[in-house]
C-alpha positions, -999 to 999 in steps of 0.1 A, spaced: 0 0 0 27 25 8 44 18 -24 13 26 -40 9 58 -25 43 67 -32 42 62 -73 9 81 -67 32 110 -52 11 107 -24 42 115 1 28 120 37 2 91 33 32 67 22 50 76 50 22 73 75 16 36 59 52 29 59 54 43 99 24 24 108 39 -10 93 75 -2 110 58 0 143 45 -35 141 74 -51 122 108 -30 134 125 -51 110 103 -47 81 131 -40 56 108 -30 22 94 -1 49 125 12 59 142 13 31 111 27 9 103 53 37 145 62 38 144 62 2 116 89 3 129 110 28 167 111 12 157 115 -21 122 113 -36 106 144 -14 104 174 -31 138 193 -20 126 212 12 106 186 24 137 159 26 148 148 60 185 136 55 191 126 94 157 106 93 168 89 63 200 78 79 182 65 110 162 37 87 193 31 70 214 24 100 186 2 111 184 -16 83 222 -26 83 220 -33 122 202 -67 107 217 -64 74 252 -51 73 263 -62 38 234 -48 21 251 -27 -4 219 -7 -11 215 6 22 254 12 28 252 33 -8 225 54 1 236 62 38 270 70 23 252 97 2 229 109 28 252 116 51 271 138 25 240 159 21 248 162 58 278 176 53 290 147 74 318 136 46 340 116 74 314 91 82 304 92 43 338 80 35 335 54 59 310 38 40 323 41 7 351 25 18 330 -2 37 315 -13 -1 350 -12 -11 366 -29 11 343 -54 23 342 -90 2 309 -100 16 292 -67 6 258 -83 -7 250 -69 -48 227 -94 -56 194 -72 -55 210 -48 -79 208 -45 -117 231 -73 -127 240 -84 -95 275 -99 -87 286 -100 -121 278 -60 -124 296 -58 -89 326 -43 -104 303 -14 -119 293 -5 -80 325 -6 -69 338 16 -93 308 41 -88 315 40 -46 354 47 -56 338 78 -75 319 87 -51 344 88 -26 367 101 -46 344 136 -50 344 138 -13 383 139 -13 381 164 -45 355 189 -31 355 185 9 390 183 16 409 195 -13 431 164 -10 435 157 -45 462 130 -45 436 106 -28 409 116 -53 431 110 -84 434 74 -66 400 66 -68 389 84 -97 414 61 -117 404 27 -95 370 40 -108 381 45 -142 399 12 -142 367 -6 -128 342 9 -153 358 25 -180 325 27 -201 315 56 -178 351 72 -179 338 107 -190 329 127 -159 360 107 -141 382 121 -164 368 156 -161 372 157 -125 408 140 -122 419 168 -147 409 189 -123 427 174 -95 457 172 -116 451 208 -121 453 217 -86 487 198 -82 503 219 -110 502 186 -127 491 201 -162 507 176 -188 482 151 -170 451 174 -162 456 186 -203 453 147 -211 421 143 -188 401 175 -202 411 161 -238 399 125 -234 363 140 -214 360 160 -242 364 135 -269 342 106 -250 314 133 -248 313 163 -267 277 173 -258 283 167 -221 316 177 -221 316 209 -238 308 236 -214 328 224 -187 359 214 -201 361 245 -222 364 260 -187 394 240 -177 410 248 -208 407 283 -211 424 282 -175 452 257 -188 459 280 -215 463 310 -193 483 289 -172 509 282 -203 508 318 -216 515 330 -176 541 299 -177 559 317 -212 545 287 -231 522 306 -254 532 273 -281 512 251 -253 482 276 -251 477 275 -289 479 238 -293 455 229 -268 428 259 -280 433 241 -317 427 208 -305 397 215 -283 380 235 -313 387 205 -338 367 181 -310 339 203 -307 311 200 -329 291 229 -348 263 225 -323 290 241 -294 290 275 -307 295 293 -273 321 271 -262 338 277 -296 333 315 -293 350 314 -262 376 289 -272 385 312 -304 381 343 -286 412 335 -264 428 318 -293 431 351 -313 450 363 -282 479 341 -285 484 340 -324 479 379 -324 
């Protein structure tokens, strides 16, 4: 019934049904994790109670502590608490752990690589944005990449930018350039950001040579469709062949 309710967007009766059959059953998973579920994520914005959500989900794993679903999704609630330590924790739990369960997933264990690789990612952005420790985050972004290289794109995006914040530009210029060819459409906007900064980085560096040969290449991966990012990219290129 609460299920129903909640395709039916029918929030606050769902959770009353899913609270009602929580009292009588404290281990009814299916409630728990459908009521954690709404609060952490399907609740319009405002109305989304990330500590409640937690709570089910710490339940949940007091009975079930290899479920992989509920490990996941505390992982990411307690980032949108802003508590990144303990969301680490369980990233690395799903990491680390052989007897993490992925058999209710898409695919189960023979996709388990693919979940892996996404908790790496994950955990890997909390290193990136929280703590600026980029050395860590290129670690997991590339165990990520290595895991699941079909979904390389935005990994390769964000360890160029790591590598970009450790002056490491040879490697950041070879990240921004492989996101940008995987994925021109999703690519375009925000790589064209990263290289217009790389390029002022090689002019500032006396390496105007650098700047134009990275602006060229970018252009050539971009398709007609990008005509801001190719404004922008041309734009600064005229500034370095003036």
């Amino acid at each position: 019934m609460g299920l129903k309710l909640q395709n039916q967007k029918n929030y606050q009766e769902a959770l009353n049904n899913y609270g009602m059959a929580i009292e009588i059953s404290p281990m009814f998973h299916d409630a728990l994790f459908s009521r954690a579920c709404l609060y952490s994520g399907e609740l319009p914005l405002e109305q989304r109670d990330y500590a409640k959500a937690v709570a089910d989900y710490t339940r949940i794993l007091e009975f079930r502590p290899n479920d992989y679903s509920s490990r996941f999704n505390r992982a990411m609630a307690y980032d949108s608490l802003r508590q990144p330590d303990k969301s680490i924790a369980d990233y690395s739990l799903i990491i680390e752990n052989p007897n993490i369960d992925f058999t209710k997933m898409v695919g189960g264990e023979d996709q388990k690589h693919t979940y892996v690789a996404t908790a790496h990612h994950y955990r890997g952005r909390i290193y990136h944005w929280n703590f600026k420790d980029y050395t860590h985050a290129i670690a997991d972004y590339t165990e990520a990449l290595r895991l699941d290289p079909q979904n390389g794109n935005m990994l390769n995006y964000r360890r160029g930018q790591c590598y970009f914040g450790l002056n490491d530009f040879d490697k950041a210029e070879a990240d921004f350039e492989m996101s940008l060819r995987r994925d021109p459409s999703w690519a375009a906007s925000k790589v064209t950001e990263e290289i217009l900064k790389l390029a002022s980085t090689y002019a500032a560096n006396k390496q105007i040579h650098r700047s134009i040969e990275i602006l060229e290449r970018s252009l050539s991966a971009l398709d007609s469709e990008h005509t801001k990012e190719k404004q922008l990219l041309e734009s600064s290129l005229k500034l370095y062949t003036q």
